[in-house]
N, C-alpha and C positions, 0 to 999 in steps of 0.2 A: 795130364795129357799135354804133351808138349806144343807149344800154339806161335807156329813161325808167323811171319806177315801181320806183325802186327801194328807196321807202318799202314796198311789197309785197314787196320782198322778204327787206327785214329783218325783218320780221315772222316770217316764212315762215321763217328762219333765228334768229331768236328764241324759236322754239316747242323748236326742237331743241336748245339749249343750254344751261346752268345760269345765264349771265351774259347778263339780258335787254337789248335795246337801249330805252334812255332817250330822251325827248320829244326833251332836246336833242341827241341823237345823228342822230334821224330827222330833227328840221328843219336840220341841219347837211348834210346828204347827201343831201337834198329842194329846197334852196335850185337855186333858177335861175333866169336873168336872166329878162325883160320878152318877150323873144326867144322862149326856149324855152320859156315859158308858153302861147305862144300858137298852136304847134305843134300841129301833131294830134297825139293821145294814141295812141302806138302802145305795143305791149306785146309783151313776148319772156317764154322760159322763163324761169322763175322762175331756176333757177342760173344763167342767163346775168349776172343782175344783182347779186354779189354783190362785184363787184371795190369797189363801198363799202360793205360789209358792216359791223356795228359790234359789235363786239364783245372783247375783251382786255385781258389784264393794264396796267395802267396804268403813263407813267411810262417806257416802252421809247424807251432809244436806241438805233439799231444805230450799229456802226463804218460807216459808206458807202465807200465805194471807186469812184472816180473811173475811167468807161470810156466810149468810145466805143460808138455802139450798132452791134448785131451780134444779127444776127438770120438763123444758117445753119438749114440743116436739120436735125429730131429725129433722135436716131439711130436711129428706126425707118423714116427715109426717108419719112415720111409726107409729100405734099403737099399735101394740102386736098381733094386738085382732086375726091373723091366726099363732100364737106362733113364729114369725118369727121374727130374731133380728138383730139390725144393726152388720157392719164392720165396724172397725175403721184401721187407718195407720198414719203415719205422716210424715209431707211434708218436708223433709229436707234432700239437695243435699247429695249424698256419700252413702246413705242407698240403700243398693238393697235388693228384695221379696226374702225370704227364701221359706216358703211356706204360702199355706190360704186353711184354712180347714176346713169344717162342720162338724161338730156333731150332728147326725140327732136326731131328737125328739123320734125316737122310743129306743135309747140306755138310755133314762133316766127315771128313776121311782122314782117315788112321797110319800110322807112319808101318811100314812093312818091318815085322820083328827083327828080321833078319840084319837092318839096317838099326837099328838102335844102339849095341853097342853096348858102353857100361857107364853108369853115373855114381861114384862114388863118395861121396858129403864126409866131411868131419870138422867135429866143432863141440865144445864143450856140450856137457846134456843140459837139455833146457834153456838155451841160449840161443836164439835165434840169429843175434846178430852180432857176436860176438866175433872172438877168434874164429877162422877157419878156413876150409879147403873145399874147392871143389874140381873135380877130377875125371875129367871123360875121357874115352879109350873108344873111337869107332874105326869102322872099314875107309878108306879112302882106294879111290882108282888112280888118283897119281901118286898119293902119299909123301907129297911136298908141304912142308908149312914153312911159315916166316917171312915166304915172299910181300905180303901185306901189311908186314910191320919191321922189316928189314929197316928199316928208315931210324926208326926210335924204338930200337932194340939192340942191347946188346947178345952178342953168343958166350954160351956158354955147354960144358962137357955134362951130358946125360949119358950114362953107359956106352961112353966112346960113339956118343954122335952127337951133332951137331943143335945145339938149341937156341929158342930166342925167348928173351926174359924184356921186359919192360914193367915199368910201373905208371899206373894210370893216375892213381891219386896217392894220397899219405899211405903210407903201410896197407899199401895193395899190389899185387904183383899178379903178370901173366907170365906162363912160361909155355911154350909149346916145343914140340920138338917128333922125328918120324918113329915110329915103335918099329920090332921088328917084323916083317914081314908086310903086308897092304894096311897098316893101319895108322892114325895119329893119334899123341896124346898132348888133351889141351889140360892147362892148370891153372885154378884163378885160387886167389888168399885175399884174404883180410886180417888186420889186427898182427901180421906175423912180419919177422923181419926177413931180408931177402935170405939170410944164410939158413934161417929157418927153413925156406922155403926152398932152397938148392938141398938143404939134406934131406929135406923130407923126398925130392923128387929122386935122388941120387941111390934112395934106399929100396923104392919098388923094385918088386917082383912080381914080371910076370904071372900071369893065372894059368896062361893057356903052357900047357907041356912044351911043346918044341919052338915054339913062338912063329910060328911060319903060318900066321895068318892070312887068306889071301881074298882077294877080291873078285866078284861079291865071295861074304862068308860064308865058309861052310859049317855043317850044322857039326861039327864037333871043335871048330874056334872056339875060344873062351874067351872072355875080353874082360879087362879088369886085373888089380894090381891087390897082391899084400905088401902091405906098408908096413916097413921095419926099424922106420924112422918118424913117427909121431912125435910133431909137439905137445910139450908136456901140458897136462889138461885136455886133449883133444882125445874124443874117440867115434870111430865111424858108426855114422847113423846106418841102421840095420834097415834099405830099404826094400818096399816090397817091386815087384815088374809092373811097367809100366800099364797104365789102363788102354786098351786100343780098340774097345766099345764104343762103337758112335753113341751117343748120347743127345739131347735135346739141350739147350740152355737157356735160360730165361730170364729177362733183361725187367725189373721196373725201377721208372725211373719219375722223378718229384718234383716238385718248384714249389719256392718262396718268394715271390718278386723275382727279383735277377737271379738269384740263385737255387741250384739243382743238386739234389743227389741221386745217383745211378746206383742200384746193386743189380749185379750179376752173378750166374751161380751156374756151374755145369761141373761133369763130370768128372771125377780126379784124385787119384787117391796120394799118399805120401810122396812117393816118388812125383809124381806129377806137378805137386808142391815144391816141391824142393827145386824142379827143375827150373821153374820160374822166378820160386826165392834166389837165386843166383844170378839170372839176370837184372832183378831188383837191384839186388848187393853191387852190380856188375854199374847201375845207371846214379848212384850217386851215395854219397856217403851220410846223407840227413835220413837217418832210418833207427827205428827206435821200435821197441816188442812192446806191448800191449794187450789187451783181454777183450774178445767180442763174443758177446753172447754166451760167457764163461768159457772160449776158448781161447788159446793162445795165435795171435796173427802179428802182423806186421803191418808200421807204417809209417811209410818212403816220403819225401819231398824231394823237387828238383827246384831247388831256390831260383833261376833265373827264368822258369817257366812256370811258376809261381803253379806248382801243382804237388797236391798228396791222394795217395792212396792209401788204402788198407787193404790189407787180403788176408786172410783167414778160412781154415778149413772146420766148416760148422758139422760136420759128421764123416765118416771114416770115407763115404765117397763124392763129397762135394766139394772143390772149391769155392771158394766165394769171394768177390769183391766190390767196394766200394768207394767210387769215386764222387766227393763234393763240391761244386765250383761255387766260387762265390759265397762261403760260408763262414762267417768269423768262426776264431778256433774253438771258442765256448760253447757255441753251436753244436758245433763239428764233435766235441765229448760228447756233447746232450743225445744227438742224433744216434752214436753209436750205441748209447747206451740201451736207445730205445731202439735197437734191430730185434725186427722177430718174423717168424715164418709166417707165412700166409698159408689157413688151411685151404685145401684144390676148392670149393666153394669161394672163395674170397679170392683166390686166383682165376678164375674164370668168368666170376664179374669183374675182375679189373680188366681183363684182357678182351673183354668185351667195352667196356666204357672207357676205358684209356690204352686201346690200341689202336 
């Protein structure tokens, strides 16, 4: 589930903890292309949006450990299908319940299908943060991009129109540029060099037959590209449609003296993932793959806002993440390792005694 405004919600998560999040932390985690500026402003529970939450001990490396993704069932058997998601906690002496809170299904609203558009991923298999591409194709009512990044961009030729390419960091690249008809296509890379990254755009083809997409879409657009220029090693992640079931999500969170861990968990399947794995990729380049709960996630630091995450998907419809402040790094393994579900018993006396 794609979770805009999530400068609201580090605010909102800033109130609650001793280690406030920094200007340059919010525009780090605020940053979005030309694309999704232009989107309608849709807005979810506040704890749904905290998988870039900013806040933690600065300077954390974890060990990463290398896995395929795996994403069975919780062992409560839960499977989504009454929008309802697990709790997580973890099991380790000295931590006591700060608070456990729901975020009910009726506080969140769903982006209109017709407006979504297409997300396209590629990147070696099983490699989270390796080489790769990510590739959106939506509706736009002006159908301009560039203007935002005209400054520190050069132009360059996409099937005889006009684009803008910059690079954000090391062997990172953006490129946008107008599709034909009411649409834009935005493109972000890592790991690839830019000529990589000019063939690979140069080789789409469109999906949609006549390409006369127009605004809003009609329901026989097609949005999305075959790519007849793949770098080598990369192939496109087969993702599923976006989740647009409100959902509930559910926040508990810990303390050890000064220091706190939050997991949060709600609704979200691959696609959903991935959407946000890109803006992770998108906020800083200290990100390294790792195993939670014998699943494959990720996890990010912003070294000047002395902050890490982890996010991982713990069953085919949950997101999940966890943010530590104040935690040295040895901790911070221990604590992972000791993530586990809370059966609905164990969640409804925390949420009675630590809400």
């Amino acid at each position: 589930m794609k979770m805009p405004g999530l400068e609201d919600h580090l605010h909102d998560l800033a109130d609650r903890v001793s280690a406030p999040a920094t200007d340059a932390a919010l525009q780090a985690v605020g940053r979005r292309t030309g694309v999704l500026r232009r989107r309608r402003q849709v807005r979810y529970a506040a704890g749904a949006g905290v998988l870039m939450v900013v806040v933690v001990a600065g300077g954390m490396a974890l060990r990463g450990h290398r896995a395929d993704i795996e994403a069975g069932p919780m062992a409560s058997g839960r499977d989504g299908s009454d929008g309802a998601v697990p709790a997580l906690t973890v099991d380790l002496d000295g931590w006591e319940l700060v608070r456990a809170e729901e975020r009910p299904a009726d506080q969140v609203h769903v982006e209109d299908a017709a407006f979504e558009g297409a997300l396209q991923v590629f990147r070696r298999r099983g490699d989270l943060v390796g080489p790769s591409v990510y590739l959106t194709h939506t509706p736009a009512a002006d159908a301009a991009v560039g203007a935002d990044v005209a400054e520190q961009s050069q132009t360059v030729d996409i099937a005889g129109t006009p684009a803008y390419i910059y690079s954000p960091g090391t062997d990172s690249y953006e490129l946008s540029w107008n599709a034909v008809g009411d649409s834009v296509v935005s493109l972000r890379s890592w790991g690839l060099s830019e000529e990589e990254v000019l063939a690979f755009a140069r080789g789409l083809q469109p999906k949609d037959g006549d390409g006369q997409i127009v605004y809003p879409p009609a329901s026989e657009d097609q949005f999305g590209f075959v790519a007849t220029d793949v770098p080598d090693g990369l192939v496109e992640v087969d993702l599923p449609p976006v989740i647009r079931t409100p959902s509930n999500a559910r926040v508990v969170e810990l303390a050890q003296d000064a220091a706190t861990v939050q997991l949060q968990t709600w609704r979200g399947n691959e696609r959903d993932f991935e959407t946000d794995l890109g803006d992770l990729l998108r906020s800083t380049d200290q990100v390294e793959q790792l195993s939670v709960m014998d699943h494959t996630g990720v996890v990010f630091t912003l070294a000047e806002d002395e902050t890490t995450v982890v996010t991982w998907r713990p069953d085919d419809t949950t997101v999940a993440s966890l943010v530590a402040t104040g935690v040295d790094p040895a901790t911070l393994d221990d604590l992972l390792a000791s993530v586990r579900e809370l059966s609905e018993e164990e969640w409804q006396a925390a949420s009675r005694s630590g809400g």
